[in-house]
KETI-597167 format. One line per field, with one value per residue (C-alpha): x, y, z; residue number from 1. Coordinates in pm, whole numbers. Each point is the difference from the previous one (the first is absolute). Example, Ala and Ser with C-alpha at 12.3 -4.5 7.8 and 13.67 -1.06 7.14 Angstrom:
BEGIN
u <- 1230,137 $
v <- -450,344 $
w <- 780,-66 $
panu <- 1,2 $
END
This chain:
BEGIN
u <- 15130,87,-217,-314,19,18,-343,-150,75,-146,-331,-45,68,-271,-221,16,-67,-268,-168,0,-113,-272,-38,-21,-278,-233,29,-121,-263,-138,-8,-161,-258,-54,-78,-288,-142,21,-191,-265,-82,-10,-217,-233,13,-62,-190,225,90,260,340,204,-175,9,433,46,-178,180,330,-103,-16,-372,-196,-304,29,56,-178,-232,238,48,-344,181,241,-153,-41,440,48,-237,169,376,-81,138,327,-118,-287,-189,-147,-342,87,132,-350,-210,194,13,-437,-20,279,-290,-299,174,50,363,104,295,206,-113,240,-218,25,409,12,-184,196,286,-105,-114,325,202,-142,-73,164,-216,-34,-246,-256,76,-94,-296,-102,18,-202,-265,-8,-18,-259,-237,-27,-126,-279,-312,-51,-149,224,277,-130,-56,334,162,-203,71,374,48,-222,248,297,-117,-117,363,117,-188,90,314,-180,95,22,-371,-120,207,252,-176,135,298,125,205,-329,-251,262,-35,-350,-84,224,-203,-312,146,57,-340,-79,-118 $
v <- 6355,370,31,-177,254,301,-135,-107,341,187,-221,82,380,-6,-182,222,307,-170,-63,337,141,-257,156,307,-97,-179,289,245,-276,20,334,70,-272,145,357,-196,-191,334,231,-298,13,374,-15,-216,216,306,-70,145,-111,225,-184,333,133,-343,-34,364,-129,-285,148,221,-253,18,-403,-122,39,359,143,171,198,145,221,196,105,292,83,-64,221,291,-59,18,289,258,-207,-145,-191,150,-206,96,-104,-327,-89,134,-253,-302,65,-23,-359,-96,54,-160,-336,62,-102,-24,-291,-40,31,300,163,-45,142,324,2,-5,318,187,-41,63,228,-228,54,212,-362,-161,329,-43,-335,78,232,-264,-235,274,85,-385,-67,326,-122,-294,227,89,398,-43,-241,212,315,-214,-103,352,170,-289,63,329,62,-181,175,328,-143,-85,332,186,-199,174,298,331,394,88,-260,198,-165,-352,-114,78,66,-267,-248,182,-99,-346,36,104,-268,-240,112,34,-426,-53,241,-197 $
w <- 7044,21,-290,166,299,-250,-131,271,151,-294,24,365,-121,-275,203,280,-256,-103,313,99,-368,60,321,-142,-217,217,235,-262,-88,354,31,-319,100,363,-191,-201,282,165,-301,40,307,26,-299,248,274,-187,-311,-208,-359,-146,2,-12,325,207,-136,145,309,74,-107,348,175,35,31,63,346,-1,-298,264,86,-303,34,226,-254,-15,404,-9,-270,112,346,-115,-184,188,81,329,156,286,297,-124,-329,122,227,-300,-207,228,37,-359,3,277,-228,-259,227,-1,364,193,-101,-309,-292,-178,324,56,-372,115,310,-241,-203,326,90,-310,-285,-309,-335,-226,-189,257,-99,-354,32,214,-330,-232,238,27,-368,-63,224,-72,-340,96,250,-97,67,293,136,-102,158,310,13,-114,278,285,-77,-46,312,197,-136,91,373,-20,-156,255,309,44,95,-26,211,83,-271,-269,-242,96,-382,-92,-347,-36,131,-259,-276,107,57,-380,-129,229,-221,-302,27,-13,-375,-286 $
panu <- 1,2,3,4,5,6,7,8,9,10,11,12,13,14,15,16,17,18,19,20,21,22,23,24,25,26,27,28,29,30,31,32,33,34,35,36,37,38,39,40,41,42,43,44,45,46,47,48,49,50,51,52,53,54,55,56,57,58,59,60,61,62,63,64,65,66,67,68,69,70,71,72,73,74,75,76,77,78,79,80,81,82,83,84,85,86,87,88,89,90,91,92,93,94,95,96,97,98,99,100,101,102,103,104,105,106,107,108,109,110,111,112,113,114,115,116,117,118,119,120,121,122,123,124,125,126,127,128,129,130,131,132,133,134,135,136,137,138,139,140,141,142,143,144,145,146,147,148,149,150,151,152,153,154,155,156,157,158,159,160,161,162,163,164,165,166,167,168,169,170,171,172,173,174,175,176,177,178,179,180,181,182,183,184,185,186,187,188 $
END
């Protein structure tokens, strides 16, 4: 009898480790399966087709619902530059969010609230690059000079909002930086 116990005990052992490797597995199944569904429909939203770009995207926790925000990548980064956001920063920002239809309560919005709040890793702009890069190549030169010229314009509205003494040091060196690197995404 003692014998029966011992075995039945070591089948209730292996089954438990197996339920929880199993676990284990269908967890990392769904997860890799919410990342696809999640590349897909960000390729939907945002027309783009290169599978590296939309992976780094999603890893960021960037989704359909929010890839709107990510054209004001740009407006964060400029704004952080100096180490802090101003309040003239922050209104130039949240006018841009308004043009781009990202209003309060939506997720897209939350996300920038997010990033006004807490400086992004340099990550998001690197993948903000990569989107650009992507997505100029797939621009005409007039489209891409459009866009180029739409975003940098706002950056430098965004640069310049902080203000300055007498209208001197309006840019800082730290913002130009940023500002150049901005530009430099869109080179072919």
């Amino acid at each position: 009898m003692a014998d029966s116990a011992l075995e039945e005990r070591g089948r209730a052992l292996e089954d438990q480790f197996f339920e929880k490797e199993n676990q284990q597995k269908l967890a990392a199944m769904k997860e890799k399966l919410d990342a696809q569904r999640g590349r897909e429909e960000l390729r939907k939203a945002s027309g783009m087709t290169d599978d590296s770009v939309l992976d780094r995207l999603v890893a960021l926790g960037l989704k359909a619902n929010t890839i709107a925000a990510l054209s004001l990548v740009p407006l964060i980064q400029v704004a952080w530059a100096d180490g802090t956001i101003q309040d003239n920063e922050r209104t130039a920002i949240l006018q841009g969010a308004h043009g781009k239809g990202l209003e309060q309560g939506t997720d897209g919005y939350e996300l920038l609230q997010t990033w006004l709040a807490k400086k992004p890793s340099s990550d998001l702009f690197d993948a903000w690059e990569g989107y650009i890069k992507t997505l100029t190549a797939q621009l005409n030169d007039e489209q891409n000079r459009l866009l180029k010229n739409q975003i940098v314009g706002f950056a430098k509205m965004v640069a310049a909002a902080a203000g300055g003494i007498l209208g001197f040091g309006k840019v800082s060196g730290d913002e130009e930086k940023v500002l150049s690197r901005i530009e430099a995404a869109f080179a072919r």
